[in-house]
C-alpha positions as CSV (number, residue, x, y, z in Angstrom):
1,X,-11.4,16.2,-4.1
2,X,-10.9,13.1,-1.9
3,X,-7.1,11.6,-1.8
4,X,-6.8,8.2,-3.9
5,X,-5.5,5.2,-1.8
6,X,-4.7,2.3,-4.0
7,X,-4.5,-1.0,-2.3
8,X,-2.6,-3.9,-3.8
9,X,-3.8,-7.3,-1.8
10,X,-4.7,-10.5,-2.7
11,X,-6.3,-11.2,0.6
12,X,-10.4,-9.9,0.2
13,X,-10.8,-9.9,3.9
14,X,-8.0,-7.8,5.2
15,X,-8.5,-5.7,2.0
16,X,-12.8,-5.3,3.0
17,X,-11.6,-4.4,6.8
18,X,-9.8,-1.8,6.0
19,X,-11.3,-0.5,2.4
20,X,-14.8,0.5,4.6
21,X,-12.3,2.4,7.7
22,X,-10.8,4.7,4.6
23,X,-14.0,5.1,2.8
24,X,-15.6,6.5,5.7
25,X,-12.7,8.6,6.4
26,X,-12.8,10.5,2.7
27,X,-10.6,8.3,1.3
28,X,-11.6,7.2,-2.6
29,X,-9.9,3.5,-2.5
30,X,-9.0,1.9,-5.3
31,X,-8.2,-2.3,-4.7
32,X,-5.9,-4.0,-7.1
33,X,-5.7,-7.8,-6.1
34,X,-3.6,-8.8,-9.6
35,X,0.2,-7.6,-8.3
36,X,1.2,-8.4,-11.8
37,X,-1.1,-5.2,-12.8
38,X,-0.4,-3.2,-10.0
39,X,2.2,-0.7,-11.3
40,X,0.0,-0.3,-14.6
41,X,-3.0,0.5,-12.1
42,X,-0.6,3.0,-10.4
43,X,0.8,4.9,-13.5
44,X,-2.8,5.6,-14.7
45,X,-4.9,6.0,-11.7
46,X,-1.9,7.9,-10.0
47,X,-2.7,7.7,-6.6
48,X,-2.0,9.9,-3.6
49,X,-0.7,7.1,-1.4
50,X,-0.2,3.0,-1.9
51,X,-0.5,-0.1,0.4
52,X,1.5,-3.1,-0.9
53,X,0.7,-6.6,0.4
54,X,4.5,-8.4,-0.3
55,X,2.9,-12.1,-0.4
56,X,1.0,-12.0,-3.9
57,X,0.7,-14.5,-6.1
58,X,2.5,-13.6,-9.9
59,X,4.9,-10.4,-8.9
60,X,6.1,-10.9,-5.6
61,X,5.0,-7.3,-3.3
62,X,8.9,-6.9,-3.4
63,X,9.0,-6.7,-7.0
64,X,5.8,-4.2,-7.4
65,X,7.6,-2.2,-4.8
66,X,11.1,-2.0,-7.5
67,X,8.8,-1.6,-10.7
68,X,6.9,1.8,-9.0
69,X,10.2,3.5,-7.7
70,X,11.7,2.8,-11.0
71,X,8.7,3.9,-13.2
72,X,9.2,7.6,-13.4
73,X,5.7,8.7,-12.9
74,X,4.9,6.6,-9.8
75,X,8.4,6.7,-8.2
76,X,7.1,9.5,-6.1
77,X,4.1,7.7,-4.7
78,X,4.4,7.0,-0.7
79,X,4.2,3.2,-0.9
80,X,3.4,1.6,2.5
81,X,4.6,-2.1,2.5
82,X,1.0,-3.2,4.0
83,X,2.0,-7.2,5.1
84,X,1.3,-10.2,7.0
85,X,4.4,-10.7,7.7
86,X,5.8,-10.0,11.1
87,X,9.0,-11.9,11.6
88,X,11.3,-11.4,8.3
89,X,13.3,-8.6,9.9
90,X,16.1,-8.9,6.8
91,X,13.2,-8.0,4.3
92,X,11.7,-5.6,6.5
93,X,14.8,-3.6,7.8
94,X,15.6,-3.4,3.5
95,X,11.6,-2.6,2.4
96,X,12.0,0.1,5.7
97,X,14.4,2.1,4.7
98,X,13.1,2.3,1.1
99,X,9.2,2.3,1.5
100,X,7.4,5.1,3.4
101,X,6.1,2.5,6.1
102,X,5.8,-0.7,7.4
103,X,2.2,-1.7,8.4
104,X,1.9,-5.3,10.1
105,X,-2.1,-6.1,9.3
106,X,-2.7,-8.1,12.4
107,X,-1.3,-5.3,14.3
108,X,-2.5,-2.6,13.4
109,X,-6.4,-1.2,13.8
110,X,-8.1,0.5,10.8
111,X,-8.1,3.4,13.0
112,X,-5.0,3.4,13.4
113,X,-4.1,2.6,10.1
114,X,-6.2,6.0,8.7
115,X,-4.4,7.7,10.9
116,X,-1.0,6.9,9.8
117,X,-2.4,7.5,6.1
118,X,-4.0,10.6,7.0
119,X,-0.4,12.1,9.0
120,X,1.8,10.5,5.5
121,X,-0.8,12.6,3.2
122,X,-0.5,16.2,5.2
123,X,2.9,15.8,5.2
124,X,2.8,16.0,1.7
């Protein structure tokens, strides 16, 4: 049975760049672009590992982030804060310590960004 990666981004284009690089890798990928019914999504679908966008319209990526570590059946989850956002080091050093990862998207290669996945998901 493949490994269920739920990604929770507004933006199509990053989301179809790196969707195909973890299909192809084994991945089953599940996309959520509402953050508003992201933790809903989560708590059903249960996934083995989450990218969060932080800049979503409705529920900021922040909140999301609170609402699965606070949600009993998805608090477990390895959440990867998965964000455009390079320069707010406050929010970052805070989401750091708390999420699994921090994944700048123009930084990062899908590539590299399956193996990251791949590594969180052995680990268990």
């Amino acid at each position: 049975m493949s490994k269920k990666i739920l990604i929770v981004d507004d933006d199509r284009f990053f989301v179809e760049l790196y969707q195909e690089r973890l299909m192809i890798a084994g991945y089953e990928v599940i996309y959520q672009p509402q953050s508003d019914k992201a933790a809903k999504t989560a708590e059903e679908i249960k996934p083995d590992l989450i990218l969060l966008d932080l800049m979503m319209p409705m529920m900021s990526g922040e909140e999301v982030f609170h609402a699965l570590r606070t949600n009993p059946v998805t608090k477990n989850i390895p959440v990867f804060i998965f964000t455009a956002l390079s320069g707010n080091s406050q929010l970052r050093e805070s989401l750091t310590k708390e999420a699994d990862g921090y994944i700048v998207k123009s930084e990062i290669i899908p590539k590299d960004l399956v193996d990251i996945i791949g590594k969180k998901l052995a680990k268990g």
